[in-house]
N, C-alpha and C positions, 0 to 999 in steps of 0.2 A: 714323312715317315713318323711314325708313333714310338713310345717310347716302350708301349705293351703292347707286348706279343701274347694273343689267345693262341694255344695250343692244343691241337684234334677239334679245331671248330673252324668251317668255312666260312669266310668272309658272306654275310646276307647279301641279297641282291636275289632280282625274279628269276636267274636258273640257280641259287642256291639249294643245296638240299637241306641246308641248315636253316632252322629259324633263329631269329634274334635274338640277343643276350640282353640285358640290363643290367644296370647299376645302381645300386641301393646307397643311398646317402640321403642324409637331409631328411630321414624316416619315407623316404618315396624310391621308387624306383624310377631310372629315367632311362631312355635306347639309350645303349650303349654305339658309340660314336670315334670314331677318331683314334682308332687301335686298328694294329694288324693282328692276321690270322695265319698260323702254320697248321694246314694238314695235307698229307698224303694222299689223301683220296684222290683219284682222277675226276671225279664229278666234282670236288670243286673249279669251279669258274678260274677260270685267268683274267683277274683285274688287278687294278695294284691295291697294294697292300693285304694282297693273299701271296703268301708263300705254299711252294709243295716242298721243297727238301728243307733243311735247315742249312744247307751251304750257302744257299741264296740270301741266307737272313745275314745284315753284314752283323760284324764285330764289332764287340761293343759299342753296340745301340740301342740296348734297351734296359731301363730299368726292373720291369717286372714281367717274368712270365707266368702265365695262367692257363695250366692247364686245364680242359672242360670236358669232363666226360671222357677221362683218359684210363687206360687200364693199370691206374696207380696204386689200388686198393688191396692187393695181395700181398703186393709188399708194407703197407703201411699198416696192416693188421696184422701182418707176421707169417706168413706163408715163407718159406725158404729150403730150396733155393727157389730164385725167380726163374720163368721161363720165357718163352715165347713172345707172346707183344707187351708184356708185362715187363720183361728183363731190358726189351727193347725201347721200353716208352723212358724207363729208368736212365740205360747208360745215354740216348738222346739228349734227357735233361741235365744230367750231374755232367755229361762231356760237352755237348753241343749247344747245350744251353749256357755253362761255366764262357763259353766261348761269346756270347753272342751277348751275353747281361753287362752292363759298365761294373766298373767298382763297384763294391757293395749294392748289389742287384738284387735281386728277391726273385725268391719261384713264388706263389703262394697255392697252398694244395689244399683245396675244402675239405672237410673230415667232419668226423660225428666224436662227439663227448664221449659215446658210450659205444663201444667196438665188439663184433664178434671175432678174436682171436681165430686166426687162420692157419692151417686147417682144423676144420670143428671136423670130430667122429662123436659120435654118440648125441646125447642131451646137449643141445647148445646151450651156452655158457655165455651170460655177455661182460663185459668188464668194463666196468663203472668208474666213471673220470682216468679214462684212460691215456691220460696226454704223456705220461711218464714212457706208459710200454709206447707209443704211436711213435714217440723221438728216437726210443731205443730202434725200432725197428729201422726206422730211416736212418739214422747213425749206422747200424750195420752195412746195409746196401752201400751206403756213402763209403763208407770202410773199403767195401771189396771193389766199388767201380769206380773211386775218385778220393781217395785219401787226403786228408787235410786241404779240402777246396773251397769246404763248407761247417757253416755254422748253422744249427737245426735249434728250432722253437715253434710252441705250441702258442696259441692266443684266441683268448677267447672271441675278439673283435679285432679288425683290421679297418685301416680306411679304404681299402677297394674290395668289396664282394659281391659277385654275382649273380641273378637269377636268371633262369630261361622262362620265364612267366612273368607279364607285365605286373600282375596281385599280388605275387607271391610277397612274401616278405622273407628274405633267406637269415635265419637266425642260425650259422653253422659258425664252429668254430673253423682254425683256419692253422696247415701247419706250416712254420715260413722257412725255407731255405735259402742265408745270404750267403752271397757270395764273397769267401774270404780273400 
């Protein structure tokens, strides 16, 4: 078992409906390898090191979780309240995740420097080096669904980030949630 857990991303493999991740280090990307996968979908495969619930995922086992193409961005731009799979991918990670990370565990949530503030009505508006509001907003959510669990930071670089394109080169920053 791995110590990181992808989360909303099925383990690859030929009936995978997901294609593969990578990992950018060393200025290269390389297949990512040697990690489990939590999603829900029923078209993920049953092989090991794919989880569908999170109760299956044992308890403190893993150092980092990485969400991938999760519905995290409503709340990390500032939408509020949260809703629907958004509210849901939330309290998963600040409860079930807080459950499942060791001491001082990490989420790490990819993001963009420069954010359109949610909900935009009219003229969008973008707000530039936005790492200040991104924290706030994830501070509050943290606030209403898991009070004093966690500690929130922004970084421009991390040692694990990754891309779904073997070329790509992924220059995003990154926002981290350790587990207090």
């Amino acid at each position: 078992m791995s110590n990181i857990l992808i989360i909303g991303h099925c383990k690859p493999g030929p009936e995978s409906p997901h294609k593969p991740l990578y990992e950018f280090k060393d200025d290269a990307n390389y297949l990512l390898q040697g990690v489990d996968y939590l999603d829900t979908m029923p078209k993920c495969p049953q092989q090991e090191g794919q989880f569908h619930v999170w109760d299956d995922v044992p308890r403190n086992s893993k150092d980092i979780l990485y969400p991938w193409n999760c519905p995290l961005y409503l709340g990390v731009y500032g939408a509020f309240p949260l809703y629907q799979d958004g509210k849901q991918i939330w309290l998963n990670l600040l409860i079930d995740g807080y459950e499942v990370l060791k001491p001082g565990g990490r989420v790490i949530i990819p993001t963009s420097k420069d954010i359109t503030p949610l909900p935009q009505r009219g003229k969008l508006q973008i707000l530039k080096d936005s790492a200040q509001q991104q924290i706030r907003n994830v501070e509050r959510i943290i606030a209403d669904f898991a009070p004093g669990k966690w500690c929130v930071k922004y970084m421009d670089k991390t040692v694990f980030i990754l891309s779904d394109k073997p070329h790509r080169i992924p220059k995003y920053p990154v926002l981290i949630l350790e587990k207090i």
